[in-house]
N, C-alpha and C positions, 0 to 999 in steps of 0.2 A: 837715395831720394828721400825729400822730405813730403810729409802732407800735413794741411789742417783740417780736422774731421772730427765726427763728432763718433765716441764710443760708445755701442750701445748697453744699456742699462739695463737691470734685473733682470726678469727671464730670458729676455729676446738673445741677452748674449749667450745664458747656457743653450738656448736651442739652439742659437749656429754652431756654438762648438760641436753640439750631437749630432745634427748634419755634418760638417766638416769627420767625424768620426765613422759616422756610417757610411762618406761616401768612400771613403780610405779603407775600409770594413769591408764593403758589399761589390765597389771597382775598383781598387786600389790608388785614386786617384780624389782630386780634394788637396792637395797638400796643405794642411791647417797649419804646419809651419811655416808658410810662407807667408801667409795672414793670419796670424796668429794671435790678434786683438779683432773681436766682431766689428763692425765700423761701416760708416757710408762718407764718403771725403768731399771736400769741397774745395781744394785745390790745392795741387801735386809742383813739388818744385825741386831741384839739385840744389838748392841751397837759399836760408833764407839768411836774414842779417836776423841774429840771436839776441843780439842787443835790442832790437826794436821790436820785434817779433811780439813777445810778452803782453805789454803793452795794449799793443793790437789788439791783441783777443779779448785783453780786458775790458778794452773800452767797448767793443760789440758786445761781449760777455753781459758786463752790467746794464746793460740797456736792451736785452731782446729776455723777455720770459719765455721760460720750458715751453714744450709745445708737443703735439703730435701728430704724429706722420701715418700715416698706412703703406703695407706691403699687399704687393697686387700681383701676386704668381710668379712665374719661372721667365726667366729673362735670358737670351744668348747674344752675347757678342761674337760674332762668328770668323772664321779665320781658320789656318791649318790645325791651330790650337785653340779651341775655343772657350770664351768663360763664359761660364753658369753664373747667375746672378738671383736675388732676388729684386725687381724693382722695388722703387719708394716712390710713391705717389706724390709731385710736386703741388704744395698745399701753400696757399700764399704766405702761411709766415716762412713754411720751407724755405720757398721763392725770394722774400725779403731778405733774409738773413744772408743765402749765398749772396741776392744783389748788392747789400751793404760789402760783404766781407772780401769779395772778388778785389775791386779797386785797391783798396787797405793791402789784402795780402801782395798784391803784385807790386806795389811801390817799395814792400821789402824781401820779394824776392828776386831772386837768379833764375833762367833755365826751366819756365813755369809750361806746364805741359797744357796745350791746347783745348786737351779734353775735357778739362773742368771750365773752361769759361764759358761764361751765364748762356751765349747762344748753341754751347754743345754741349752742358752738361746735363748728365741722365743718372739722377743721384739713383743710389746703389747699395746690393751687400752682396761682395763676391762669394760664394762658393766653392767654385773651381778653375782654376788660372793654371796657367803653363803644362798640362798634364794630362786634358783629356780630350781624345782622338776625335774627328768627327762621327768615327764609327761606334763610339762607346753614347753618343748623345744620345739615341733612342732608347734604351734602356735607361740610362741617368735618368732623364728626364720623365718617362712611366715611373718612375718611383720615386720624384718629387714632386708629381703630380696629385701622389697621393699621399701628402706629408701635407700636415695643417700650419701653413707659411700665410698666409691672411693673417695680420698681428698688426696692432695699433700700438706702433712705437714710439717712446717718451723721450724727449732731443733733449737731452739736459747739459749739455758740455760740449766746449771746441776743446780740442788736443793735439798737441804739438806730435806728429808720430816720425820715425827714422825707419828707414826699412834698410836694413845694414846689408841686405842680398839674402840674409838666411832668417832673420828674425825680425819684427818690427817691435821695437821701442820706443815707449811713449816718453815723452822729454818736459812736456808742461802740457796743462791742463786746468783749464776754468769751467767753474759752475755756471749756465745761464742763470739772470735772475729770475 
């Protein structure tokens, strides 16, 4: 799978890694290699066209200035295996930027996953994906309730990312202006 999203910047990405470490640390669960670059995505695809791709982002790129987002507590997607999230508060340049980037992305890609279009997406920064029971939630969650996760995060980049099944790899990447 492919995504384009934005990587996050100075501290905000060393605190998820420490989160990601201490939830692997304290529940053995978290796996930070499976997300293994901090990030909140704006749309997930099996394959984009590489050649036009670039492009893309450039021209969004140069034309939308850096911006800031706020995190607003603990967030679960629930299911037999649930993810741990931190939400991001959708703030109208948020909102502009996926509404621009949505149409552009999907014209060059393949196999674009549901989640991220503008009427279902609930931008994000995962936590914990594939690994923690619904009976580990109460605990997890008493103790990132007490983690200081309210941060006013600085959106300065789209990034081309691969998630190879074991690692995600970043591929390209622009500067907002």
């Amino acid at each position: 799978m492919y995504s384009v999203l934005t990587v996050l910047a100075g501290p905000h990405h060393g605190w998820v890694e420490a989160l990601w470490r201490e939830l692997k640390q304290r529940y053995g669960v978290g796996r930070a290699e499976a997300a293994s670059v901090p990030h909140f995505s704006y749309h997930v695809a099996s394959e984009y066209d590489v050649e036009r791709l670039p492009a893309v982002m450039l021209e969004t790129a140069v034309t939308t200035p850096s911006f800031t987002v706020k995190t607003t507590g603990i967030g679960i997607f629930p299911g037999d295996l649930p993810v741990l999230y931190i939400p991001i508060a959708r703030t109208p340049e948020l909102q502009a930027l996926h509404t621009t980037l949505w149409p552009k992305l999907q014209a060059v890609a393949q196999g674009s996953l549901d989640y991220y279009a503008p009427q279902n997406w609930f931008p994000h920064i995962t936590l914990g994906i594939n690994d923690i029971t619904p009976d580990q939630l109460g605990p997890i969650v008493t103790w990132l309730n007490r983690q200081p996760i309210a941060w006013d995060v600085q959106v300065t980049n789209l990034t081309l990312l691969h998630d190879t099944g074991g690692r995600h790899v970043p591929l390209h990447r622009v500067e907002l202006a």
